[in-house]
CHARMM-style PDB file with segment names, atoms N, HN, CA, C and O in Angstrom:
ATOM      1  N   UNK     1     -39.966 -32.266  72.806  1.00  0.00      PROA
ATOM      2  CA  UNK     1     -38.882 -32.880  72.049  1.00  0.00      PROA
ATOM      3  C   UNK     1     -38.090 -31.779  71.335  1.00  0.00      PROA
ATOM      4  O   UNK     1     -38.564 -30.676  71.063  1.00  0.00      PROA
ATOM      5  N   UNK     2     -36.758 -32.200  71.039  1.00  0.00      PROA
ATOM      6  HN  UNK     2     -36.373 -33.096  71.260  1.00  0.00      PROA
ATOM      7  CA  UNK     2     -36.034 -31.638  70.673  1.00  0.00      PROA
ATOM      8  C   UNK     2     -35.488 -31.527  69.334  1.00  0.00      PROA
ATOM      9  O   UNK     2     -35.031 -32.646  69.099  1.00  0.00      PROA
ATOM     10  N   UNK     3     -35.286 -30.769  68.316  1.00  0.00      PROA
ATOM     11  HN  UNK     3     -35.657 -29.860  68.506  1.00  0.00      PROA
ATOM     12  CA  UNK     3     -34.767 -31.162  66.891  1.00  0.00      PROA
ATOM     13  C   UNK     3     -33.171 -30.711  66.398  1.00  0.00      PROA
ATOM     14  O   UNK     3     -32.427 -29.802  66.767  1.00  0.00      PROA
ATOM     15  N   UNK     4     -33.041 -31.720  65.462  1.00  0.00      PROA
ATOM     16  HN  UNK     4     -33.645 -32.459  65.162  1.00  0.00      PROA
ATOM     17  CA  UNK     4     -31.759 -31.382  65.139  1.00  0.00      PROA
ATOM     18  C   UNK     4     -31.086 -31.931  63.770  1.00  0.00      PROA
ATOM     19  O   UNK     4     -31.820 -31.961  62.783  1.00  0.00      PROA
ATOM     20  N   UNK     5     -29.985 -32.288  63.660  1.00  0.00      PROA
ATOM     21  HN  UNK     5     -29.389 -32.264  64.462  1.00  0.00      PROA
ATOM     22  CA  UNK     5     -29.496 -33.032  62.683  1.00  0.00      PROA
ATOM     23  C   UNK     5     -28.130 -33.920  62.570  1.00  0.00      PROA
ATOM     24  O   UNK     5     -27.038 -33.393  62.780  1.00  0.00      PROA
ATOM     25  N   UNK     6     -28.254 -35.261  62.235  1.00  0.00      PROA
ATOM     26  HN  UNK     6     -29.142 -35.689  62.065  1.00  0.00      PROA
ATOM     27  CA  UNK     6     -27.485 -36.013  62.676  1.00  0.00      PROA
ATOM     28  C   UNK     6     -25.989 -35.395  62.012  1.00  0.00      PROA
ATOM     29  O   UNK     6     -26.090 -35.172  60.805  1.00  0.00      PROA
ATOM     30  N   UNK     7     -24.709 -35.105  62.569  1.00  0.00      PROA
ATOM     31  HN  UNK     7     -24.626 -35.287  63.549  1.00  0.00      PROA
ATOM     32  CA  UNK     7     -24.066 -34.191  62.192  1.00  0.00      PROA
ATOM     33  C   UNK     7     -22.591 -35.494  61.486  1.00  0.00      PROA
ATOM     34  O   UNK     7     -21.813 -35.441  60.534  1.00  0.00      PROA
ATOM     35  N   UNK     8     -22.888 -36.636  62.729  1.00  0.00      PROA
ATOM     36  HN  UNK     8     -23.520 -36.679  63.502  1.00  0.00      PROA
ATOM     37  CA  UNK     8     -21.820 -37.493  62.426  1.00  0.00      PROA
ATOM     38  C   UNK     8     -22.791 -39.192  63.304  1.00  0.00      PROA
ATOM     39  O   UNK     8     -23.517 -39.133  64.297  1.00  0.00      PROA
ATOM     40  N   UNK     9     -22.510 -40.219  62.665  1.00  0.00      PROA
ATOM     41  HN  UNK     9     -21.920 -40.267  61.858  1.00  0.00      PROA
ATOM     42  CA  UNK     9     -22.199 -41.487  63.075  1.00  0.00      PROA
ATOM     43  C   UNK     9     -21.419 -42.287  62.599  1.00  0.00      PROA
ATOM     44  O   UNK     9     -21.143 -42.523  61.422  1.00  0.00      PROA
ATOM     45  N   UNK    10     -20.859 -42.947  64.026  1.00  0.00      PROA
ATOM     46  HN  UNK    10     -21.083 -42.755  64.982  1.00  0.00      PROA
ATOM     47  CA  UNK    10     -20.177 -44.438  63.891  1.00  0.00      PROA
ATOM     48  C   UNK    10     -21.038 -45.802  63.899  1.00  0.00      PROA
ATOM     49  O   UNK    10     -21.497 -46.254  64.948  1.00  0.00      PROA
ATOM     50  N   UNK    11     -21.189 -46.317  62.858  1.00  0.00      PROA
ATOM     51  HN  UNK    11     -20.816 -45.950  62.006  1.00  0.00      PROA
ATOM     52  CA  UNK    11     -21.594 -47.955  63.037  1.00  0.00      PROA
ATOM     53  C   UNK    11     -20.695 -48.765  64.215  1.00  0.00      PROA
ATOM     54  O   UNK    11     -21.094 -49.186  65.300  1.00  0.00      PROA
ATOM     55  N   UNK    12     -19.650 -48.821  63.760  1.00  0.00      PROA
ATOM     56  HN  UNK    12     -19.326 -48.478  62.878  1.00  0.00      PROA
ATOM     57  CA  UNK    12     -18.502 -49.495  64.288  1.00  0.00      PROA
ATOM     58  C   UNK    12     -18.004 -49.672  65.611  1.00  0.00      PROA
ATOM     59  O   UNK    12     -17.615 -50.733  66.099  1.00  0.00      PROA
ATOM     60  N   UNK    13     -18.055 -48.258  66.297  1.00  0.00      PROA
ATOM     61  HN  UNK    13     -18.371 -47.396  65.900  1.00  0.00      PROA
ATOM     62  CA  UNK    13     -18.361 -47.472  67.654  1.00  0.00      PROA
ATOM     63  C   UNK    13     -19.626 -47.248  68.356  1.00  0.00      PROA
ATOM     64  O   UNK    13     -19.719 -47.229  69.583  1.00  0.00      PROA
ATOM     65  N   UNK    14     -20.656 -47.069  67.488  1.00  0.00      PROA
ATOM     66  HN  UNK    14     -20.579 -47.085  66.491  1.00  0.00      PROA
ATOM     67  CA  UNK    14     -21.786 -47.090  67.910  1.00  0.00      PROA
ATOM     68  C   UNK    14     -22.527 -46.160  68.606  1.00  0.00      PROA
ATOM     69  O   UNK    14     -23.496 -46.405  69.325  1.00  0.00      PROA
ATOM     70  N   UNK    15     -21.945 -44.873  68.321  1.00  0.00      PROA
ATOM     71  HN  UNK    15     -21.158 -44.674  67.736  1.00  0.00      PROA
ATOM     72  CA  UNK    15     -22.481 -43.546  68.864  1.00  0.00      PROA
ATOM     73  C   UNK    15     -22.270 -42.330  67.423  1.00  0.00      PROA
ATOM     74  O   UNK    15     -21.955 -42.562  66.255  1.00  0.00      PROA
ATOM     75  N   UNK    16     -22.528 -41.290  67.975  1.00  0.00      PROA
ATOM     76  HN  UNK    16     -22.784 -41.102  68.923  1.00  0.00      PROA
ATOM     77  CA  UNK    16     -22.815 -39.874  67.017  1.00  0.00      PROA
ATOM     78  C   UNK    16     -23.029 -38.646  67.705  1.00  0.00      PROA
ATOM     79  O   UNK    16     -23.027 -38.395  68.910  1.00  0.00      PROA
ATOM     80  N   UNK    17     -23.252 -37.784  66.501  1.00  0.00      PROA
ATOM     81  HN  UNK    17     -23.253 -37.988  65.522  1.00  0.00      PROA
ATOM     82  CA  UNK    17     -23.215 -36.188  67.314  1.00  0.00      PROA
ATOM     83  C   UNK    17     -24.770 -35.851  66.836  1.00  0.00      PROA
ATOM     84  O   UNK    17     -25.225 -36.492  65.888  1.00  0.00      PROA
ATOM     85  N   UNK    18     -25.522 -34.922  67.441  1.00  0.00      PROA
ATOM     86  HN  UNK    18     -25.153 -34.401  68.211  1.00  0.00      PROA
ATOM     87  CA  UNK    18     -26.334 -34.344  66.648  1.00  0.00      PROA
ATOM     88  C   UNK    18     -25.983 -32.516  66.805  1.00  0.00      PROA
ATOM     89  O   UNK    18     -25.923 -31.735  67.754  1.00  0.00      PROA
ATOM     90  N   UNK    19     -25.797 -32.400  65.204  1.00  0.00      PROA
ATOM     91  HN  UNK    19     -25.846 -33.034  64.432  1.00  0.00      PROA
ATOM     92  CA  UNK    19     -26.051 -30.829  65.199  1.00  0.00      PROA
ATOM     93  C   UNK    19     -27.535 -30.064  66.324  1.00  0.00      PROA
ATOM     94  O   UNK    19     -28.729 -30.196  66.057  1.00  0.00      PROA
ATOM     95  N   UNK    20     -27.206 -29.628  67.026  1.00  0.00      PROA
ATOM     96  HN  UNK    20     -26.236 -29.521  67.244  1.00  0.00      PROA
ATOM     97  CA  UNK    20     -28.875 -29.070  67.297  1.00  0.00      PROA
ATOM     98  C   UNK    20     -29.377 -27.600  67.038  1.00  0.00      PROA
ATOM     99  O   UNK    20     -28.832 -26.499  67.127  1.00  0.00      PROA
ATOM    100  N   UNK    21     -30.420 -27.953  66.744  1.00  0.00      PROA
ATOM    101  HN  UNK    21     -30.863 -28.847  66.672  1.00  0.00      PROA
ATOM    102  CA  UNK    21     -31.524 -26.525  66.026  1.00  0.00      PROA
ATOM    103  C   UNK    21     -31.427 -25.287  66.721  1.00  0.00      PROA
ATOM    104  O   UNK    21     -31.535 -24.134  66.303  1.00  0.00      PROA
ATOM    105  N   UNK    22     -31.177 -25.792  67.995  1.00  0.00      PROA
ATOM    106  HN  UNK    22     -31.090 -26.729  68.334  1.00  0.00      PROA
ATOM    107  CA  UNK    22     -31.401 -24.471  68.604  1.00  0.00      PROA
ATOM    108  C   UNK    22     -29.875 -23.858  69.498  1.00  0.00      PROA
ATOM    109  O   UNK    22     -29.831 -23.392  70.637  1.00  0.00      PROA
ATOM    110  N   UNK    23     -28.531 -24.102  68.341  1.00  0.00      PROA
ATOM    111  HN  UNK    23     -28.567 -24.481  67.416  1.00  0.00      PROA
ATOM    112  CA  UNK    23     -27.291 -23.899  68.069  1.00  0.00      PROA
ATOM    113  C   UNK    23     -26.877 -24.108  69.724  1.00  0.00      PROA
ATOM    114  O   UNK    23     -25.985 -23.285  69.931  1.00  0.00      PROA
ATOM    115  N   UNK    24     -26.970 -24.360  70.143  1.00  0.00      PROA
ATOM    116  HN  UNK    24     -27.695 -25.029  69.974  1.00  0.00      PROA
ATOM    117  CA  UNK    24     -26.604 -25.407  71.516  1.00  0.00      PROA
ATOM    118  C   UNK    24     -25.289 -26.146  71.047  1.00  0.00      PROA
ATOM    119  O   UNK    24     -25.133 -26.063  69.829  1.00  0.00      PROA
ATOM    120  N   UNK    25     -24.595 -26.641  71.517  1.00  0.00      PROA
ATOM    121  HN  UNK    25     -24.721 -26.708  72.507  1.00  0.00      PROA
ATOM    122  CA  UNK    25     -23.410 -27.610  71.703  1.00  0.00      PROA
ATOM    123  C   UNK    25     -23.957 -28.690  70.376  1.00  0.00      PROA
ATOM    124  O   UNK    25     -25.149 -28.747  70.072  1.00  0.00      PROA
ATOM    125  N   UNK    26     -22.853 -29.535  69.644  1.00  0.00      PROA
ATOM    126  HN  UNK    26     -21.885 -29.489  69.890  1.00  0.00      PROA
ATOM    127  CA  UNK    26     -23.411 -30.643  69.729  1.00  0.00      PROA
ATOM    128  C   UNK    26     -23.353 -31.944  70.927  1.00  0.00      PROA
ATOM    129  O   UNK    26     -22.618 -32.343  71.831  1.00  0.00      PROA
ATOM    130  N   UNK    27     -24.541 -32.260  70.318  1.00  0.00      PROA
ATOM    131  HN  UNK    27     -25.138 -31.937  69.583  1.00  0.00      PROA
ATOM    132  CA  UNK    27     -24.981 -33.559  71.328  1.00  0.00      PROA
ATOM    133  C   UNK    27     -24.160 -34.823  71.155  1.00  0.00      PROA
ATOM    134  O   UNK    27     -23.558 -34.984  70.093  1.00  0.00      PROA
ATOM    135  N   UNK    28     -24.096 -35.640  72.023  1.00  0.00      PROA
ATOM    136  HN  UNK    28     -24.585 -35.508  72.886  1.00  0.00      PROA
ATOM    137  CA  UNK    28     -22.949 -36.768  72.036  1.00  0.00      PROA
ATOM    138  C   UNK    28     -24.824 -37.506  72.033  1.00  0.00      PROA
ATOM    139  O   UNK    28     -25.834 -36.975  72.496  1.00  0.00      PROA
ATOM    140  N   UNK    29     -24.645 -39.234  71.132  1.00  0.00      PROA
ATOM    141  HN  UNK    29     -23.825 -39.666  70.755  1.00  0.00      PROA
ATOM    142  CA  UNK    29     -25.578 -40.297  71.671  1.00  0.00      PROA
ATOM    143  C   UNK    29     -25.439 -41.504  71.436  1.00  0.00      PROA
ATOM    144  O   UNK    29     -24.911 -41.611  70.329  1.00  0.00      PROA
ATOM    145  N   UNK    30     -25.635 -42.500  71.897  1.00  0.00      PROA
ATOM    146  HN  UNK    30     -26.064 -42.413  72.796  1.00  0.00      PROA
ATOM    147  CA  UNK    30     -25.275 -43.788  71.864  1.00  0.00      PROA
ATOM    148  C   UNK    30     -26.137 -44.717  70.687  1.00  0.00      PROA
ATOM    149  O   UNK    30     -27.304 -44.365  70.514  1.00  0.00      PROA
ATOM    150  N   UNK    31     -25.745 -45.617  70.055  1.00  0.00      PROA
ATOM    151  HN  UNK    31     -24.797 -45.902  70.196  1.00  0.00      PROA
ATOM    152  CA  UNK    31     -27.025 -46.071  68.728  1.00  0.00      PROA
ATOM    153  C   UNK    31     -27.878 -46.729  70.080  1.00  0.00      PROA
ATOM    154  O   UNK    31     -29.020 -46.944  69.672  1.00  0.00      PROA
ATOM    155  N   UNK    32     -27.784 -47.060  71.277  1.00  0.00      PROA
ATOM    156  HN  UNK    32     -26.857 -46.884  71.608  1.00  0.00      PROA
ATOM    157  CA  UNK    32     -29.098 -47.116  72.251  1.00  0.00      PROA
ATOM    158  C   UNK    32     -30.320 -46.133  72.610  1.00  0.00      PROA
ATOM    159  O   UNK    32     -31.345 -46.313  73.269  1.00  0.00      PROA
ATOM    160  N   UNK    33     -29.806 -45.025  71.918  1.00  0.00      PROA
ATOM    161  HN  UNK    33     -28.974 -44.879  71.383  1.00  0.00      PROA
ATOM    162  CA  UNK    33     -30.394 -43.954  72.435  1.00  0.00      PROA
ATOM    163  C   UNK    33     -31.681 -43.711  71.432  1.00  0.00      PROA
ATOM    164  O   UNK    33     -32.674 -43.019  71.660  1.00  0.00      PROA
ATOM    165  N   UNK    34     -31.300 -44.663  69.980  1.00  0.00      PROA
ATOM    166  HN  UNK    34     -30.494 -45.225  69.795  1.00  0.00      PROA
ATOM    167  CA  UNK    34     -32.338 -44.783  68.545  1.00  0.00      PROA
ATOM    168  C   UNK    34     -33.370 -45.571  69.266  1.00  0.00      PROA
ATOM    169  O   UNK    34     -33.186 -46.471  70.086  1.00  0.00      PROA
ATOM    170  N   UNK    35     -34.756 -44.963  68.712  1.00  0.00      PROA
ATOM    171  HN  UNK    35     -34.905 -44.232  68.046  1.00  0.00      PROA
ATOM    172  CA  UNK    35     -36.141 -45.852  69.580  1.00  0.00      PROA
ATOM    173  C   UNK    35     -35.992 -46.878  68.553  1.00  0.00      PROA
ATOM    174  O   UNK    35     -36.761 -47.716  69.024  1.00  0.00      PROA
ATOM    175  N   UNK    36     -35.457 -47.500  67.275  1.00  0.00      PROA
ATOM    176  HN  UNK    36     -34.832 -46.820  66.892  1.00  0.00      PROA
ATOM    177  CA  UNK    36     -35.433 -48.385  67.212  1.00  0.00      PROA
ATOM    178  C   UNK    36     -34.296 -49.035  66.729  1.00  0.00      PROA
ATOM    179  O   UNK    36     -34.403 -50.012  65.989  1.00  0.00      PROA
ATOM    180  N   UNK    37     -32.996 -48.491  67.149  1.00  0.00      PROA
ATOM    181  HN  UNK    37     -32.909 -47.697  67.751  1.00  0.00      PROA
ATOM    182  CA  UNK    37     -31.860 -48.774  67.168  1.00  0.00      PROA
ATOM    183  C   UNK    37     -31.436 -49.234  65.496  1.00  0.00      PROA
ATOM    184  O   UNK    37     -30.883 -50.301  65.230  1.00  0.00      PROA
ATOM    185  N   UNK    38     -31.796 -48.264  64.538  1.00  0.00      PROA
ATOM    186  HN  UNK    38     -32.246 -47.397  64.754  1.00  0.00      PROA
ATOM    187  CA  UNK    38     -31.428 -48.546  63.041  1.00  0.00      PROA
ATOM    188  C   UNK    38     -30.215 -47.319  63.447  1.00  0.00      PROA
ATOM    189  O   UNK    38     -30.014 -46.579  64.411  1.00  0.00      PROA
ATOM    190  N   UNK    39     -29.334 -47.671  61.663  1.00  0.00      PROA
ATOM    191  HN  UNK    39     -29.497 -48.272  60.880  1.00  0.00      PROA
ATOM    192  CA  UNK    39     -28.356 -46.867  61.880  1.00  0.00      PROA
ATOM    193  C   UNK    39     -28.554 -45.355  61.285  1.00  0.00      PROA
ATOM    194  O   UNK    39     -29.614 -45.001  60.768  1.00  0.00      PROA
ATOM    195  N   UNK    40     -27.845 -44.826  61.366  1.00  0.00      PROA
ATOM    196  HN  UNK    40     -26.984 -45.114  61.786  1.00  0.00      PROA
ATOM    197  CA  UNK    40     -28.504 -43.514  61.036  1.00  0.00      PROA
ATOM    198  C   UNK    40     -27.141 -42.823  60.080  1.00  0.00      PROA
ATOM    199  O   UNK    40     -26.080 -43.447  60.112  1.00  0.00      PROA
ATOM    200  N   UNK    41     -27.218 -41.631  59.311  1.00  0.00      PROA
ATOM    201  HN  UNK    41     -28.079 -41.124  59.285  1.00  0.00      PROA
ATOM    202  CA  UNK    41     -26.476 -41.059  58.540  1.00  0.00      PROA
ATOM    203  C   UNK    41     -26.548 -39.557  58.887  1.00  0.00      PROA
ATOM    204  O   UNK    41     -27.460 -38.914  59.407  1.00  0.00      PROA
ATOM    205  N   UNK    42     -25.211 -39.147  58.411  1.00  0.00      PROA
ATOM    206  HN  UNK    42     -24.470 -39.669  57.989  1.00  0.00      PROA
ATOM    207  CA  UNK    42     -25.191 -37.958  58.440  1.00  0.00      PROA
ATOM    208  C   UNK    42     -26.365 -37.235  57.803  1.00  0.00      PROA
ATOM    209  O   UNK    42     -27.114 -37.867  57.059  1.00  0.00      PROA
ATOM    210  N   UNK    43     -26.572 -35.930  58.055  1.00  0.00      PROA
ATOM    211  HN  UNK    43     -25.963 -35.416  58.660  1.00  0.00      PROA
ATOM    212  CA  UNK    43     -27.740 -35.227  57.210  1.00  0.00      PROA
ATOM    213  C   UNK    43     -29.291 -35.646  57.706  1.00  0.00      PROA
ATOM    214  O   UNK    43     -30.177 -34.827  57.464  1.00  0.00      PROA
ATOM    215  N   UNK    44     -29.718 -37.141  58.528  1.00  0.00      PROA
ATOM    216  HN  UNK    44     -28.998 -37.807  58.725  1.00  0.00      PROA
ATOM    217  CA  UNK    44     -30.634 -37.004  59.115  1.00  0.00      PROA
ATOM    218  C   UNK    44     -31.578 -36.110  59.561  1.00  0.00      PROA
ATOM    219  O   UNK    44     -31.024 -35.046  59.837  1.00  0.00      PROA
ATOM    220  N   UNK    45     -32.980 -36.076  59.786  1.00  0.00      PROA
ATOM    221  HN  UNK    45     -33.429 -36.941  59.563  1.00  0.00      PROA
ATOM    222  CA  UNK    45     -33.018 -34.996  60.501  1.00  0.00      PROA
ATOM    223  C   UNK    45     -33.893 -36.007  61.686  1.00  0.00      PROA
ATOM    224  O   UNK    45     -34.586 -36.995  61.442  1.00  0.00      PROA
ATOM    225  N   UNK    46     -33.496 -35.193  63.420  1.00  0.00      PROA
ATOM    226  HN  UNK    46     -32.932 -34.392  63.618  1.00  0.00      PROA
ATOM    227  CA  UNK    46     -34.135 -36.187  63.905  1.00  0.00      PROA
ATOM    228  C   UNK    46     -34.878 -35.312  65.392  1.00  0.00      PROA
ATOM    229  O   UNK    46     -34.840 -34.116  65.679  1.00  0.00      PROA
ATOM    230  N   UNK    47     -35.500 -36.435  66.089  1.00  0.00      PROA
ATOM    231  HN  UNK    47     -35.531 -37.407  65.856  1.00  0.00      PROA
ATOM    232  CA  UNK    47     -36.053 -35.428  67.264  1.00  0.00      PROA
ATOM    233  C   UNK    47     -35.574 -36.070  68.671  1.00  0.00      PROA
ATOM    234  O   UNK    47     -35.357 -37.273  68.528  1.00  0.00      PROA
ATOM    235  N   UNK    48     -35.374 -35.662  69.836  1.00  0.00      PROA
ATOM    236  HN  UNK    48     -35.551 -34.685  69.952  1.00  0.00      PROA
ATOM    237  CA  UNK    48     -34.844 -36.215  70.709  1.00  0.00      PROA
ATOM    238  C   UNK    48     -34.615 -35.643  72.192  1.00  0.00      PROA
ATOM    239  O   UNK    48     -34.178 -34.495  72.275  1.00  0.00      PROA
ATOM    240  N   UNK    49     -34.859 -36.311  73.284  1.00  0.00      PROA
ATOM    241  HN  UNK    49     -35.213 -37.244  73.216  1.00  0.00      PROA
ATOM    242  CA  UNK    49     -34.977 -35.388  74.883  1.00  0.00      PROA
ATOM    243  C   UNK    49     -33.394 -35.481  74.954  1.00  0.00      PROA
ATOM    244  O   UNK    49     -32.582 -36.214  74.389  1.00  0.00      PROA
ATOM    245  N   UNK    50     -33.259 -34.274  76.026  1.00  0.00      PROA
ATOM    246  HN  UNK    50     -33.919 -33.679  76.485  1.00  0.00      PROA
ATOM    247  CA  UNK    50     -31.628 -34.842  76.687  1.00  0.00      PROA
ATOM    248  C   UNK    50     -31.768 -35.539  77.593  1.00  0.00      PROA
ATOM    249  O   UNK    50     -32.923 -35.704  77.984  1.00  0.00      PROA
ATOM    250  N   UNK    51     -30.808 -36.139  78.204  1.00  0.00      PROA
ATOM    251  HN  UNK    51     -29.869 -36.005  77.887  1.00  0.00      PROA
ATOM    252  CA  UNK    51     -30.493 -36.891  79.392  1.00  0.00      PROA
ATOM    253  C   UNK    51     -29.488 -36.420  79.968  1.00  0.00      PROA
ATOM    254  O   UNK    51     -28.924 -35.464  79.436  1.00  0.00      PROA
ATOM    255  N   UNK    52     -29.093 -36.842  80.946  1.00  0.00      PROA
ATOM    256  HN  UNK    52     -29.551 -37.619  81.379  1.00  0.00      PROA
ATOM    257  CA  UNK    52     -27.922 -37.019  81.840  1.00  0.00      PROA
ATOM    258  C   UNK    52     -26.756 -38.243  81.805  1.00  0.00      PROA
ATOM    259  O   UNK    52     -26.715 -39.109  82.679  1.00  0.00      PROA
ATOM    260  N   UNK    53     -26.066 -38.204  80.970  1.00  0.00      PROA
ATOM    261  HN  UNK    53     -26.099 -37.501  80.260  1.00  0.00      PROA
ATOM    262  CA  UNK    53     -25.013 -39.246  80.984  1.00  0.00      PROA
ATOM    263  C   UNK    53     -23.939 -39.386  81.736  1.00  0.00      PROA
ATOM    264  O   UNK    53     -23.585 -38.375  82.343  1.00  0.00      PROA
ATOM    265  N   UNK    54     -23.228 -40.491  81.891  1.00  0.00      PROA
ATOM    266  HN  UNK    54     -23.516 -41.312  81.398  1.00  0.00      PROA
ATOM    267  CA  UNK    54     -22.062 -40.734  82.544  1.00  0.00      PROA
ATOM    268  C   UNK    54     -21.062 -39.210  82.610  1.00  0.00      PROA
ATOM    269  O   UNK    54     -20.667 -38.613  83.612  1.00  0.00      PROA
ATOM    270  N   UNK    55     -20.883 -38.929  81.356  1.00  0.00      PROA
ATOM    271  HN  UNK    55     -21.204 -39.414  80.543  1.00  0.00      PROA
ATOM    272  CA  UNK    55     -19.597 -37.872  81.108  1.00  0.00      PROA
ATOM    273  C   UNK    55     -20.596 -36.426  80.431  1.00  0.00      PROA
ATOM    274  O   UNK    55     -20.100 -35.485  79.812  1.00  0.00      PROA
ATOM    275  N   UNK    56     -22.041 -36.591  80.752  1.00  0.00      PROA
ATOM    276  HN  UNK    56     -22.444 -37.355  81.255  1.00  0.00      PROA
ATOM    277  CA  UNK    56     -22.802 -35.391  80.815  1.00  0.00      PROA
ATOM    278  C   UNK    56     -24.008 -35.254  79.601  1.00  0.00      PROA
ATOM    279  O   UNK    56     -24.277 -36.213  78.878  1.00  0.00      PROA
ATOM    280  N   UNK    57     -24.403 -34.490  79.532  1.00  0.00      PROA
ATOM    281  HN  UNK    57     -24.184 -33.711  80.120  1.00  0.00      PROA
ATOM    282  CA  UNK    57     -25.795 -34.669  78.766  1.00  0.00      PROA
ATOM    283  C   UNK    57     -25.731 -35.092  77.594  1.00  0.00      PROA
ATOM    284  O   UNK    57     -24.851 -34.583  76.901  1.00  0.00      PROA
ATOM    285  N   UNK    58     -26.592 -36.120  76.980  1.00  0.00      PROA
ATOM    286  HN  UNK    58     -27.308 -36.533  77.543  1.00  0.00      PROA
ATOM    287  CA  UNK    58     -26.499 -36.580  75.610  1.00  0.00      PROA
ATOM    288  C   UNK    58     -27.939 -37.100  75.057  1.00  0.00      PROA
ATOM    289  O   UNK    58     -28.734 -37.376  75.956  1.00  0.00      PROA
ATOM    290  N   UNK    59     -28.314 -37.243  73.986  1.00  0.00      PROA
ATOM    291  HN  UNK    59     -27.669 -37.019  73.256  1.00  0.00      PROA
ATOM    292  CA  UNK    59     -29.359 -37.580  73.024  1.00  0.00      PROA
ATOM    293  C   UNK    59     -30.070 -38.652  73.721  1.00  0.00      PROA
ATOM    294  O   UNK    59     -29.233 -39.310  74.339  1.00  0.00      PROA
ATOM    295  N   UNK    60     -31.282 -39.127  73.894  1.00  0.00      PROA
ATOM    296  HN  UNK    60     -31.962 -38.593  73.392  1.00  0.00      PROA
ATOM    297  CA  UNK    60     -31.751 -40.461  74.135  1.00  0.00      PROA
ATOM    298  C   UNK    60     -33.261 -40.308  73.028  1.00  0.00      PROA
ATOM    299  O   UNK    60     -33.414 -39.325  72.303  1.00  0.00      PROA
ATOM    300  N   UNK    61     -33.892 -41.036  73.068  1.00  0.00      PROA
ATOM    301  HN  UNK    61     -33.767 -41.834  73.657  1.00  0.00      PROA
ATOM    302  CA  UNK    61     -35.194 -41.095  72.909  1.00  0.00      PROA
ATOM    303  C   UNK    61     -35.067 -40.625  71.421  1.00  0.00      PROA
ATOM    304  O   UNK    61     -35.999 -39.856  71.184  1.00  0.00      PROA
ATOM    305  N   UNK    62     -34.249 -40.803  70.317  1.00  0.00      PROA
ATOM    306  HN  UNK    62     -33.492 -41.427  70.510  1.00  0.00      PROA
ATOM    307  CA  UNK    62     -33.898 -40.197  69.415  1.00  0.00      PROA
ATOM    308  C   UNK    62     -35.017 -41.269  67.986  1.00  0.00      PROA
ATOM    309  O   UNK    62     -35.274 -42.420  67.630  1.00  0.00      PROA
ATOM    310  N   UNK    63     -35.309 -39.822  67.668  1.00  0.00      PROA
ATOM    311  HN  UNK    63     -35.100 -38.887  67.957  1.00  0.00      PROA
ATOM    312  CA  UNK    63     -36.721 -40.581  66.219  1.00  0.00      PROA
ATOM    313  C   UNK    63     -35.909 -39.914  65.186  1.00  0.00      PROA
ATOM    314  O   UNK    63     -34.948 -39.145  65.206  1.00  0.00      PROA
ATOM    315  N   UNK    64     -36.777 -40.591  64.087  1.00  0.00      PROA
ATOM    316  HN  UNK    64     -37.558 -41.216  64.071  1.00  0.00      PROA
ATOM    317  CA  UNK    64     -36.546 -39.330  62.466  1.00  0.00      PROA
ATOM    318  C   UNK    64     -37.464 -38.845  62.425  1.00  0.00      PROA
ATOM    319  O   UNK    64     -38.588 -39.255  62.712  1.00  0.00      PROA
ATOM    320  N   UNK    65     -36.920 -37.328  61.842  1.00  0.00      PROA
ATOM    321  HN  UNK    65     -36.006 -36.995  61.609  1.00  0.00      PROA
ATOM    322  CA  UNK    65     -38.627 -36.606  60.904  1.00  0.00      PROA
ATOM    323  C   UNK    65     -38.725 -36.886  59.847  1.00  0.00      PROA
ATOM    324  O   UNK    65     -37.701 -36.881  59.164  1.00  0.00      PROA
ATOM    325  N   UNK    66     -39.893 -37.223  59.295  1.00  0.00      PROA
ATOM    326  HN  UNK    66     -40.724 -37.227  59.850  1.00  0.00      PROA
ATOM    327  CA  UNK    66     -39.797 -37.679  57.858  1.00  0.00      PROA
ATOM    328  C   UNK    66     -39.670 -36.467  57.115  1.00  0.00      PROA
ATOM    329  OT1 UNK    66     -39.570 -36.502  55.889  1.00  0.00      PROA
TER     330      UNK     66
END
């Protein structure tokens, strides 16, 4: 797994960025991509695999660290 930090979300839209740890791009992810689909805030910190998306790799499988 992967770590990072939630950099931006939309409720409204229903996706976000994550800053990632290991200064990589940020990540594009869908609020489907939350294992339990709560909303999330900037400043998060969270863990997460990539995938392969439509328009290219993005967040799935996305937890918090406490």
């Amino acid at each position: 797994m992967l770590t990072g930090t939630v950099k931006s979300y939309s409720n409204q839209n229903a996706f976000g960025f994550i800053e990632q740890d290991n200064g990589n791009k940020d990540l594009f992810f869908f609020k489907t991509g939350l294992l339990d689909h709560h909303i999330v805030e900037p400043g998060q910190r969270v863990e997460y695999v990539i995938v392969e998306g439509q328009k290219g790799p993005q967040a799935a499988k996305i937890s918090y660290i406490d």
